[in-house]
ZAMARGU-4260 file (C-alpha; in steps of 0.2 Angstrom, whole numbers, plus 5000, padded with zeros to 4 digits):
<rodrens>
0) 4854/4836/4751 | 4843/4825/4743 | 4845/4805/4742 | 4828/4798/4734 | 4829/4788/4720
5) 4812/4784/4712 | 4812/4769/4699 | 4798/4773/4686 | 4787/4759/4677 | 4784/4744/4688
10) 4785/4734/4671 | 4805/4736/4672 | 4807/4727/4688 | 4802/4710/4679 | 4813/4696/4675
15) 4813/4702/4657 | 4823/4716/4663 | 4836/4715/4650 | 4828/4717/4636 | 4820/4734/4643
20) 4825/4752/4645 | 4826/4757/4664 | 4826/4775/4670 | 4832/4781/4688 | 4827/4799/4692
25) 4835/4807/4706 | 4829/4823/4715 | 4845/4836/4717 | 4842/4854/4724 | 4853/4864/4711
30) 4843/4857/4695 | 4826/4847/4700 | 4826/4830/4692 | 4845/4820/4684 | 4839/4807/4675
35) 4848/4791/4669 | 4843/4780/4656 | 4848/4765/4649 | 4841/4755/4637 | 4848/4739/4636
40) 4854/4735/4656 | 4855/4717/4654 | 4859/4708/4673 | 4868/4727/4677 | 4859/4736/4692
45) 4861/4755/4694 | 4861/4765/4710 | 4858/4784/4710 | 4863/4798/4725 | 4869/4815/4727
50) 4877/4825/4740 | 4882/4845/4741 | 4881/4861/4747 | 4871/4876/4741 | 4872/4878/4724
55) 4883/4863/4720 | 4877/4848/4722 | 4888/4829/4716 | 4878/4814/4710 | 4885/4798/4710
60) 4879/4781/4699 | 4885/4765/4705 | 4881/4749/4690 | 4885/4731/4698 | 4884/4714/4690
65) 4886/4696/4696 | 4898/4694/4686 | 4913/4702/4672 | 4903/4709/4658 | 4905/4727/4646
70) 4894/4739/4655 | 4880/4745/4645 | 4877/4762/4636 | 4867/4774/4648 | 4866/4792/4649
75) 4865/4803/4663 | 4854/4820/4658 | 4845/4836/4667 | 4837/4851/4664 | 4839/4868/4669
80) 4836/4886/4669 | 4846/4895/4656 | 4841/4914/4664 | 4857/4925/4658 | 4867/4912/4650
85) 4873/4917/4633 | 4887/4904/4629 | 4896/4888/4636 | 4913/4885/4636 | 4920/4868/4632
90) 4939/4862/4631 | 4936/4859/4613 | 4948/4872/4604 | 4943/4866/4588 | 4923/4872/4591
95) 4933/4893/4597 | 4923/4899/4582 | 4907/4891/4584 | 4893/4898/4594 | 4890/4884/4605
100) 4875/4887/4613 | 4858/4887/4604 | 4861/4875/4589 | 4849/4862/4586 | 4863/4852/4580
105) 4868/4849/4599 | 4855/4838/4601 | 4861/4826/4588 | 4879/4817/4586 | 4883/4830/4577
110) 4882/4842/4590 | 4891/4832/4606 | 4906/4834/4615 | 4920/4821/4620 | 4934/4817/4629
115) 4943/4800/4636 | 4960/4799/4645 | 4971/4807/4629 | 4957/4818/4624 | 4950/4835/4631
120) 4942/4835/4647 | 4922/4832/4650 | 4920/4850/4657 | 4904/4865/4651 | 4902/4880/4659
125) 4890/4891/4652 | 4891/4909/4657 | 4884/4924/4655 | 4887/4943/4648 | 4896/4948/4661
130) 4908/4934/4663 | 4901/4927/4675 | 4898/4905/4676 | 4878/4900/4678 | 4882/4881/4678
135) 4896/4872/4677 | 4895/4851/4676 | 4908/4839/4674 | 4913/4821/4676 | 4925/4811/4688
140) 4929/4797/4672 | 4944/4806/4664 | 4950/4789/4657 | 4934/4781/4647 | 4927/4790/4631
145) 4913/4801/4637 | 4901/4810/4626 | 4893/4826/4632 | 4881/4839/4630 | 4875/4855/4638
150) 4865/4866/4626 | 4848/4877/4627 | 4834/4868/4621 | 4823/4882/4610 | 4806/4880/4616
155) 4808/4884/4634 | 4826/4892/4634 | 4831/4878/4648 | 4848/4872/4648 | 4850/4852/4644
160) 4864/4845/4651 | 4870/4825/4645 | 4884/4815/4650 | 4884/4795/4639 | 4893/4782/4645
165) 4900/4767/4636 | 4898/4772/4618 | 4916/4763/4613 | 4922/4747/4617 | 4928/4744/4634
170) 4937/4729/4645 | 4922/4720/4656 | 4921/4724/4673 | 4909/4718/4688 | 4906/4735/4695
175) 4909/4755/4689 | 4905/4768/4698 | 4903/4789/4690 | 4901/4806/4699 | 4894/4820/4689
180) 4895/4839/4696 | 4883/4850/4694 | 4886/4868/4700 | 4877/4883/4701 | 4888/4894/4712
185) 4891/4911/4704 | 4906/4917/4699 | 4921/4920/4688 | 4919/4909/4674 | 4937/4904/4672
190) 4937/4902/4690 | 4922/4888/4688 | 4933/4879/4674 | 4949/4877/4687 | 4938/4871/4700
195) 4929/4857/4689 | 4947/4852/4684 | 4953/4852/4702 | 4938/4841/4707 | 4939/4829/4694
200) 4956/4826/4699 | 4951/4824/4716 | 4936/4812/4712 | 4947/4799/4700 | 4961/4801/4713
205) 4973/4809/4700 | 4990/4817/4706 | 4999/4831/4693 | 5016/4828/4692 | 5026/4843/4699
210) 5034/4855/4685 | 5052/4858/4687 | 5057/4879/4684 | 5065/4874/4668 | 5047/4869/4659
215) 5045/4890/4659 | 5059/4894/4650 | 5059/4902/4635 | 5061/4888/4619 | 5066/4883/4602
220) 5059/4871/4592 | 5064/4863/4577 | 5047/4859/4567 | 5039/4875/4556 | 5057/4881/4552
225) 5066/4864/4546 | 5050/4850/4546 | 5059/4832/4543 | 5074/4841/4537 | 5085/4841/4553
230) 5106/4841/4553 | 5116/4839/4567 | 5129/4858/4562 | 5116/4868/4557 | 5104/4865/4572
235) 5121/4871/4583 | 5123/4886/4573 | 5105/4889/4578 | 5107/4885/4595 | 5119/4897/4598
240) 5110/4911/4591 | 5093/4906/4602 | 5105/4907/4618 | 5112/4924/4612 | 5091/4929/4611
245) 5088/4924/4630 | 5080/4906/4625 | 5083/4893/4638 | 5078/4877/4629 | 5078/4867/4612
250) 5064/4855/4605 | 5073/4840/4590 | 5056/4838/4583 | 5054/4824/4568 | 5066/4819/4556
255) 5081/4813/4567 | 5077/4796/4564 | 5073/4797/4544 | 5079/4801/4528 | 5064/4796/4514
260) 5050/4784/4518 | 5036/4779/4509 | 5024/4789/4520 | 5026/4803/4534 | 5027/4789/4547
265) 5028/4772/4540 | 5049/4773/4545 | 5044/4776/4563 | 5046/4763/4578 | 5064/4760/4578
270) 5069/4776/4584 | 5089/4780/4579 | 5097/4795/4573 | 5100/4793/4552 | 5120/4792/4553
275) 5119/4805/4539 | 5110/4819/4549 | 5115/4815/4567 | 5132/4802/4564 | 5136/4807/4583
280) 5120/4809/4593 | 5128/4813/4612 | 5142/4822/4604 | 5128/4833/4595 | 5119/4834/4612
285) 5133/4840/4622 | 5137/4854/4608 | 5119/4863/4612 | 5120/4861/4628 | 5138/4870/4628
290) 5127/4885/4618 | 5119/4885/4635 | 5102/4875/4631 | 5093/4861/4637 | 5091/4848/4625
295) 5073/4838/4621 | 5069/4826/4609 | 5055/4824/4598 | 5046/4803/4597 | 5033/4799/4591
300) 5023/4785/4606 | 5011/4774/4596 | 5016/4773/4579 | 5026/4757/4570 | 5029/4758/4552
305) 5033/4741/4541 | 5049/4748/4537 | 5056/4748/4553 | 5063/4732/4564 | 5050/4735/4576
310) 5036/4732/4564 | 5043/4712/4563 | 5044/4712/4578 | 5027/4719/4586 | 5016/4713/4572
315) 5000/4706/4581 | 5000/4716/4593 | 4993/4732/4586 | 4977/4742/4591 | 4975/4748/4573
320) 4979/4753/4558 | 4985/4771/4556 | 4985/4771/4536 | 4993/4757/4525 | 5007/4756/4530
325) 5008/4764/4550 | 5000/4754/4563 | 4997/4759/4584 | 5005/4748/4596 | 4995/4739/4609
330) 4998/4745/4626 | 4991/4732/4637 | 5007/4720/4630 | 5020/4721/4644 | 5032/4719/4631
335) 5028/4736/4622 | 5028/4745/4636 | 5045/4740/4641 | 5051/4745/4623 | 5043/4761/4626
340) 5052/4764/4640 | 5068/4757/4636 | 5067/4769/4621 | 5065/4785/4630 | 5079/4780/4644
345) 5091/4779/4631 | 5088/4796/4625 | 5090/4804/4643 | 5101/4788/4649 | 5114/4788/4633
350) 5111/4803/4622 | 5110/4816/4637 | 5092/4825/4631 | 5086/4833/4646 | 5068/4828/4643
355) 5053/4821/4628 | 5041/4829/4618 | 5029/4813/4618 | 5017/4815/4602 | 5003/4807/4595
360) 4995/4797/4614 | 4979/4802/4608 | 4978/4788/4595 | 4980/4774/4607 | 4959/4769/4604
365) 4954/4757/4601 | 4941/4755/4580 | 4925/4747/4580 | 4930/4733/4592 | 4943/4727/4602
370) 4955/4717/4593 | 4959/4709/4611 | 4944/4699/4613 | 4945/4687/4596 | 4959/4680/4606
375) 4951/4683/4625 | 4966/4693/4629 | 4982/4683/4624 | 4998/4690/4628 | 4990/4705/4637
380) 4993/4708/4653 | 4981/4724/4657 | 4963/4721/4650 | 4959/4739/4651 | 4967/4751/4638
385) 4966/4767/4647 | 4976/4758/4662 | 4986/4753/4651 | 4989/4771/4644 | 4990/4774/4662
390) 5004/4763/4667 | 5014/4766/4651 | 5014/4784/4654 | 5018/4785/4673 | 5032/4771/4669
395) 5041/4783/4659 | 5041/4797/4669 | 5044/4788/4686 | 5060/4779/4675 | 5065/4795/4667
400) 5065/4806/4684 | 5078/4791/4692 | 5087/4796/4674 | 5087/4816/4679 | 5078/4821/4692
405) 5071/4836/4684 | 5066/4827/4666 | 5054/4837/4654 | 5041/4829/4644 | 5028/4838/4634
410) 5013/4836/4628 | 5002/4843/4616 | 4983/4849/4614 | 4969/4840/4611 | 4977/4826/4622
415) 4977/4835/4638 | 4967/4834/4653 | 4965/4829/4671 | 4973/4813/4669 | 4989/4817/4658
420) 4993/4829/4671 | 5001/4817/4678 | 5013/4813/4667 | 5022/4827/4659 | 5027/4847/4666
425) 5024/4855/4649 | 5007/4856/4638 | 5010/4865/4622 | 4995/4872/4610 | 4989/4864/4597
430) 4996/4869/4580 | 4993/4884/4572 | 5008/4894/4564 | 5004/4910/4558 | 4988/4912/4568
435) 4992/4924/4584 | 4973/4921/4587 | 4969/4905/4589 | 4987/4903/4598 | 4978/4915/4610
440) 4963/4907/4613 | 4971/4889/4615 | 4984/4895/4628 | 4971/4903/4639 | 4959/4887/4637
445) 4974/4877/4641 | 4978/4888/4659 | 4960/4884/4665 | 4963/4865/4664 | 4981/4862/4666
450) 4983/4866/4686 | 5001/4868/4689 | 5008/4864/4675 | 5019/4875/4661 | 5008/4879/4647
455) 5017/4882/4631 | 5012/4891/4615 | 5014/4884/4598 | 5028/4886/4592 | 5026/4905/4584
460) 5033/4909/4566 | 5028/4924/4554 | 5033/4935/4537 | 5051/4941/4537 | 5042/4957/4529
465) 5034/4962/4544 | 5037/4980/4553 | 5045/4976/4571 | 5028/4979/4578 | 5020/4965/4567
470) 5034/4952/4571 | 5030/4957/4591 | 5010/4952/4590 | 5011/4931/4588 | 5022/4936/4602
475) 5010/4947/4615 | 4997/4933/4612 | 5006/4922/4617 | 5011/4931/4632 | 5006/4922/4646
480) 5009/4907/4640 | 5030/4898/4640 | 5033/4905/4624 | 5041/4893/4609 | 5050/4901/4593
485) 5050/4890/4576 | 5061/4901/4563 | 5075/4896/4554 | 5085/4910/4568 | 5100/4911/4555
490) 5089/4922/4542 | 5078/4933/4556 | 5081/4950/4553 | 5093/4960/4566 | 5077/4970/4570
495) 5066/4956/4572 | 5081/4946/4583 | 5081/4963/4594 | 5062/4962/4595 | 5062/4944/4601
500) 5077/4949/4613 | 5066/4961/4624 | 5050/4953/4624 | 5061/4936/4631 | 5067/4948/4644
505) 5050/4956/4649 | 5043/4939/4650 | 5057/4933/4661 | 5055/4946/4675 | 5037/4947/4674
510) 5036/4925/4673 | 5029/4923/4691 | 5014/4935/4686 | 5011/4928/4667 | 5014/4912/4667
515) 5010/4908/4686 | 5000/4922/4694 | 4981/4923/4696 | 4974/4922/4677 | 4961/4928/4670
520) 4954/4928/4653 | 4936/4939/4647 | 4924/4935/4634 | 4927/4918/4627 | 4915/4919/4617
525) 4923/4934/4609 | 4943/4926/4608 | 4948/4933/4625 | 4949/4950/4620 | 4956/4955/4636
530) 4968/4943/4648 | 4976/4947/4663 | 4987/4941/4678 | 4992/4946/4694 | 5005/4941/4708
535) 5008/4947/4724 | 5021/4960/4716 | 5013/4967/4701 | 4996/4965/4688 | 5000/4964/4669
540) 4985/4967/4657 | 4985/4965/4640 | 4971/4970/4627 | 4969/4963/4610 | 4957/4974/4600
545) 4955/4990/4597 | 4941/4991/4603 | 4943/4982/4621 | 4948/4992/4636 | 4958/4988/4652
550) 4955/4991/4669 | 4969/4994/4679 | 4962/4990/4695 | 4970/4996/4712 | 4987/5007/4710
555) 4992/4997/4726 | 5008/4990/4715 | 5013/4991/4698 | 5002/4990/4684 | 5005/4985/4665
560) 4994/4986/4652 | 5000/4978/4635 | 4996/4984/4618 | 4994/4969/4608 | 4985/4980/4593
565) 4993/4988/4580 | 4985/5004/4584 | 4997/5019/4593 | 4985/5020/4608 | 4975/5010/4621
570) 4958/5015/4632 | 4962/5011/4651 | 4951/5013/4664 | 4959/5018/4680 | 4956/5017/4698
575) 4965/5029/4704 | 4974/5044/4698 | 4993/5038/4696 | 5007/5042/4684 | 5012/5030/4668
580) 5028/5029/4657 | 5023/5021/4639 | 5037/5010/4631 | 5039/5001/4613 | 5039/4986/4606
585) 5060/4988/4609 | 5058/4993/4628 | 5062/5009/4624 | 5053/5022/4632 | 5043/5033/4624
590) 5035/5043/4635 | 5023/5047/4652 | 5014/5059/4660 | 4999/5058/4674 | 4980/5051/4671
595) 4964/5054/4682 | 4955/5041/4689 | 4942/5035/4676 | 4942/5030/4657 | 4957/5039/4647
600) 4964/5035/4629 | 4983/5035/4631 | 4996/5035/4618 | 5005/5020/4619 | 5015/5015/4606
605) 5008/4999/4593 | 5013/4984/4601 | 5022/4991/4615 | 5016/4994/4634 | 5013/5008/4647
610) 5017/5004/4665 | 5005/5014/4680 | 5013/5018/4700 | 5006/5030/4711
</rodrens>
């Protein structure tokens, strides 16, 4: 462990300090020099040190003031070998298809990576061919907008990793204090990602709420098959039906509280069912939850539109606009918190719902500058706007839990992260309908960061023209992952409803392994071309190519291997000899026989699965 800090450039420790850059660079074993910069410190002092073990190794930056002022911008930065590495992994699901490891454009704005409280996470891992992590950083701040970088630098092939500081508009303070992780311990890539995640909740002192049973069940929603056009009859019709198919739970998504606006959202902010849609809202609730469903209800958080009452009534006290006629609500009033609140209890309290889908948090930031200091703060009882994200967020749910003890409340990709774990039990995928893909790669990106809590596909849709082994692929890559369905139910083909019908059953007996066991997911870098998961009972593997194989592993307990391809045959390799029955995309089986250990092509039918024993 190394603690010097060494302060270059005796020019910088004279009385014009602030109007000169100071640089701090820190000796750590895993990397050599961590440099931090600022620029412009002003009266703020900065204090370096590290601690660690072999190969992982925490540095730690401390800035005081004499008094309450905005810290100043500063970056943290180091090199690195980059032997082996061939890609990084970031939270970032909108970068899956960009190769994110040797562009120059990294260097640039262009090329950076962010996260803040409702925003990703500040997690990079870069790997290697073989799966396996090379370096993995992270940072403890999972409330304030952070920019980040690690990228190969093409001279030397070294690896640069950044972290900046303080870029957006933030309360003052008299003192903040930052670790950054730097880890060099080889192993399973994934298995890197879940441990920065772990740590950075346990350096911020962040607590994931506890996820009731019910956040895995199997679910309906609302959106891609109805949008804003939402009735109470027909939604029980469809409730009925999604219970008959094994589903567990049903989403309200938008349009309950409107009937035409000016704009997708400039109605919001009142939040009460349109008498024409939904002239009964508990009587509504209690007919799907007599189909056998629990019930949750779609709000937007942030949004005010000037045709609601609330408009008149929170106007001044907005962060921002949200388009001409939609503004965000200001969080640090105590007043719009409260109404917050109050809204959501009276869905659980009064309507009976049995939990919230809370959309849109990611827009509480704050433009250019904070409105808050024209008027030094008037009216606002939390200077900070992620605390007061914070203490909106675990408001509701401590409020709602004395409501129904086991209240759901989801949340949706890209606001994920160490600190909204605790305040929801579901996190769903970021939209995507129609692309089995990308539904694939965000679930297994959301496993690695979302500890204990139920991750949740988006919602899955696709052609009623497809053959029964088509209509079953959205759902095998969304296999281990709390599976949501989004089609009008009423008009789904009785072969499609059968193929639905088994897969919910499959997944059901098998959750504790897919949804819970041991994950792991191959080859970012080429869409997880393989995942799999194992529990004490059983190891499910499912391969998404044609050109991928599986690996069975020990025959010390039953093994599946999953044919999410349309072809009529996968390429396993296995441990051991053992025998297999293969079964389709019904359940039905369709044969067996006996394999040696070692690589064999089996017939297994498209979509369908083959199951190994000894």
């Amino acid at each position: 462990m190394m603690t010097t800090r060494v302060l270059f450039a005796s020019a910088l420790a004279v009385a014009s300090i602030a109007q000169a850059a100071t640089t701090n660079v820190l000796k750590v074993a895993t990397v050599g020099d961590v440099r931090v910069v600022c620029e412009n410190p002003g009266d703020w002092k900065f204090d370096l040190s590290s601690e660690g073990t072999a190969g992982r190794d925490v540095v730690t930056v401390r800035l005081t003031t004499g008094k309450e002022s905005v810290p100043p911008v500063f970056t943290l930065s180091f090199k690195a070998s980059g032997a082996k590495v061939k890609n990084v992994w970031t939270a970032d699901y909108s970068r899956n298809d960009v190769d994110r490891l040797w562009p120059w454009a990294w260097r640039d704005w262009s090329g950076r990576y962010k996260s803040q409280l409702a925003y990703l996470t500040p997690i990079a891992v870069a790997y290697d061919a073989e799966d396996s992590a090379e370096l993995a950083i992270a940072c403890s701040d999972a409330f304030n907008a952070v920019n980040y970088w690690l990228y190969a630098y093409e001279r030397t092939c070294e690896l640069e990793g950044k972290f900046q500081f303080f870029t957006q508009p933030v309360s003052p303070v008299k003192e903040y204090s930052v670790k950054v992780l730097i880890d060099r311990r080889e192993r399973f890539w994934a298995d890197a990602v879940r441990d920065a995640t772990e740590w950075i909740c346990a350096s911020a002192g962040l607590k994931p709420a506890t996820t009731p049973e019910s956040a895995f069940d199997p679910l309906y929603s609302t959106w891609y098959a109805y949008w804003q056009d939402v009735h109470d009859k027909p939604l029980e019709r469809e409730a009925e039906i999604a219970a008959s198919l094994g589903m567990k739970t049903m989403i309200l998504d938008d349009g309950w509280q409107k009937v035409e606006s000016k704009t997708f959202y400039s109605a919001t902010g009142d939040w009460m069912p349109v008498k024409s849609r939904f002239p009964d809202m508990k009587a509504h609730v209690d007919a799907v939850h007599r189909a056998g469903l629990k019930y949750m209800l779609w709000l937007s958080v942030p949004y005010v539109g000037d045709e609601s009452e609330a408009w008149k009534k929170f106007k001044g006290k907005f962060l921002k606009n949200a388009g001409k006629d939609t503004a965000v609500l200001d969080p640090r009033f105590p007043e719009v918190r409260e109404y917050l609140v109050k809204t959501y209890e009276r869905v659980v309290g009064e309507w009976g719902f049995d939990g919230v889908k809370l959309d849109f948090i990611d827009q509480f930031t704050l433009p250019g500058s904070d409105p808050a200091v024209k008027d030094n703060y008037a009216g606002r009882d939390i200077r900070s706007l992620p605390q007061a994200v914070d203490t909106l967020m675990k408001e509701v749910l401590t409020r709602l839990r004395a409501i129904k003890p086991d209240v759901l409340v989801e949340f949706r990709q890209s606001y994920m992260g160490p600190a909204i774990l605790q305040y929801g039990n579901m996190m769903r995928a970021a939209d995507c309908p129609a692309d089995p893909q990308a539904n694939r790669r965000r679930i297994a990106n959301l496993r690695l960061t979302s500890g204990s809590m139920a991750v949740h596909s988006d919602m899955l849709v696709w052609s009623r023209d497809e053959s029964p082994e088509g209509a079953a692929l959205p759902i095998l890559n969304a296999l281990f992952s709390t599976i949501q369905y989004s089609m009008i139910l009423d008009t789904v083909r009785d072969d499609h409803k059968e193929v639905i019908r088994h897969w919910i059953a499959f997944t059901q007996r098998h959750r504790d392994t897919l949804q819970k066991g041991a994950f792991r997911p191959h080859h970012p870098e080429l869409g997880y071309p393989v995942i799999e998961a194992e529990s004490a009972a059983e190891r499910i593997v499912a391969v998404y190519a044609d050109v991928a194989f599986a690996k069975t592993g020990p025959i010390d307990k039953p093994v599946y291997v999953v044919n999410a391809t349309s072809r009529d045959s996968v390429v396993v390799e296995v441990a051991g000899a053992a025998g297999y029955e293969t079964y389709d995309t019904f359940g039905r089986r369709a044969g067996g026989g006996r394999c040696d250990a070692g690589i064999s092509r089996i017939k297994v039918p498209a979509a369908g699965y083959v199951k190994f024993s000894n």
